[in-house]
N, C-alpha and C positions, 0 to 999 in steps of 0.2 A: 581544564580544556578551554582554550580559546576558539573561536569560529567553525569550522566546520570538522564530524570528524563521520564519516562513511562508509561503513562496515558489508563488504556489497556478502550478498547470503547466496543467492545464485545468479549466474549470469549465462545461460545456455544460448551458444548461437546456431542452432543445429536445428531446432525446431521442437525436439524433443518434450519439450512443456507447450506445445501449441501456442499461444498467444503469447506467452510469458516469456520477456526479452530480460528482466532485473528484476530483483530482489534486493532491496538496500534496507539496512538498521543506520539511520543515520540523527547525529548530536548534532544541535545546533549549539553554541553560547546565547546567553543574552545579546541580543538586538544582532547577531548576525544573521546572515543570509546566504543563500548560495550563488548571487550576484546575477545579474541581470542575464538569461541566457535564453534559447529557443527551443522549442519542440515541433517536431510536423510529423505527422501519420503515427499519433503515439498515443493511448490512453494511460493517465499518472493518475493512481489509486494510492493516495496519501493515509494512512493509519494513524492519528495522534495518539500517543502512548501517554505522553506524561509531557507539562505544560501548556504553551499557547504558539499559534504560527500563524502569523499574517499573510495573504498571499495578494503579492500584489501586480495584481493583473485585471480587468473588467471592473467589480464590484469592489473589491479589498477586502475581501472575505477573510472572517479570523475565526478560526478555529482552537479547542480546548481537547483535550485529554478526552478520549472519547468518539469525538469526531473523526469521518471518513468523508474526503475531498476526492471529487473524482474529476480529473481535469482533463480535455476530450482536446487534442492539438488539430487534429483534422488537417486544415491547410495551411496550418501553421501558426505559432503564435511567441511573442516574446514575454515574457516573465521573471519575477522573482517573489523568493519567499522568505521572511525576515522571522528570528525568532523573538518571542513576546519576551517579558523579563524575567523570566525564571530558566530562560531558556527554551529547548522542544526536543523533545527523541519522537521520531516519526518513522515508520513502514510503508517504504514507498517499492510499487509494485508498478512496473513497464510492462505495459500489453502493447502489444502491435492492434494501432485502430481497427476497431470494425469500420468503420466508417471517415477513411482516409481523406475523401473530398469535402468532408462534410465542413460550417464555418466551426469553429474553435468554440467552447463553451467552461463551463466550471459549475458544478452543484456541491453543495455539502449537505452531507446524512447527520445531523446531530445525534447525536450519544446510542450511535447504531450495534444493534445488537440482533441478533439472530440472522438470516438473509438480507442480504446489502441489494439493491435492484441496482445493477451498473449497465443495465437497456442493453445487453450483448448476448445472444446463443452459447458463446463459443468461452466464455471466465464466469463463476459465480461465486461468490466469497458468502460468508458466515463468520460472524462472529459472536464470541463470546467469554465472559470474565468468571473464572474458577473462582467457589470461596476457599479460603484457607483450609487448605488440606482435604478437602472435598473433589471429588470424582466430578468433572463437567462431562457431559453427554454432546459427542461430536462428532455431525456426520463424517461419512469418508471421505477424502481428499488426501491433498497438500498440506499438512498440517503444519503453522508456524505458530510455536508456543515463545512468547515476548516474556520474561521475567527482569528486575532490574540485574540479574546478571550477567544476562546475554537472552541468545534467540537457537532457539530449537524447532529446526528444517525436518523434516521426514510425510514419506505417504504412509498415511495408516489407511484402514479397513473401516472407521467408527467405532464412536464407545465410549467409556470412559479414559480422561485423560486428568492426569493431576497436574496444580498448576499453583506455584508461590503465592500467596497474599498479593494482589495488585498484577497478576501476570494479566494478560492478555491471550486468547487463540484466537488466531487466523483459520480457518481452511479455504483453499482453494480448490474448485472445482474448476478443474479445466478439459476441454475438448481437444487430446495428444494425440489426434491423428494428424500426423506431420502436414503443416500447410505447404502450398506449393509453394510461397519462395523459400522454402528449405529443399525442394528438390534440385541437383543439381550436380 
């Protein structure tokens, strides 16, 4: 694989997931990036699965395997993000800002595990890394199980979930009462 390759997992324009505009599984190559681009009234919750990815914008914040990037567009902002040398596979998740007018911002949650604090009502993520062949305990939600063979979407109830050596879970908890600009 050369440069970029983006595997979108959902994309609802309807409202039907409340805040949640995308779902992308996306490959970087070594030292690509997704080129210089913009965002406004969007929150980008970055997942690092496996590698490194520089993001450069504000600070030049670099991230590892592990790390969750939460980058707040508010009244806009330009950026990009470059992958380190081994490459990066990252879970990046589009929320419709809570906080549209707010200035632009970026924090990273180093090697986050259980509740993710993304300062919002209305999205709350959890995560967490099954051992091999071992039952992980996961609230209910959105559940996005990352193995290196792809990515497994579904809402479950909580519980346990099984998950490859090195997978990753997502869930999301989201607030699906249709917001009003889905009404229409």
């Amino acid at each position: 694989m050369t440069g970029l390759d983006s595997r979108v997992l959902l994309d609802p324009d309807d409202g039907s997931l409340g805040p949640l505009l995308r779902l992308a599984d996306d490959r970087l190559s070594p030292g690509s990036g997704y080129g210089r681009h913009a965002h406004r009234a969007v929150d980008v919750v970055a997942v690092v699965l496996d590698g490194s990815l520089r993001h450069g914008w504000a600070d030049g914040a670099r991230m590892a395997a592990g790390d969750v990037a939460v980058l707040r567009a508010g009244t806009g902002l330009d950026h990009d993000e470059v992958a380190g040398d081994a490459g990066v596979r990252v879970l990046q998740t589009y929320l419709r800002s809570a906080r549209p007018d707010a200035p632009p911002g970026h924090e990273v949650r180093r090697a986050a595990t259980g509740w993710v604090d993304l300062d919002r009502d209305d999205a709350r993520l959890w995560i967490g890394r099954p051992a091999a062949d071992e039952p992980l305990e996961v609230p209910a939600g959105l559940l996005v199980l990352a193995d290196a063979g792809g990515v497994r979407v579904e809402r479950q109830h909580g519980g346990p979930v099984r998950g490859a050596a090195g997978s990753t879970a997502l869930v999301w908890r989201l607030d699906t009462i249709r917001p009003a600009w889905a009404s229409g």
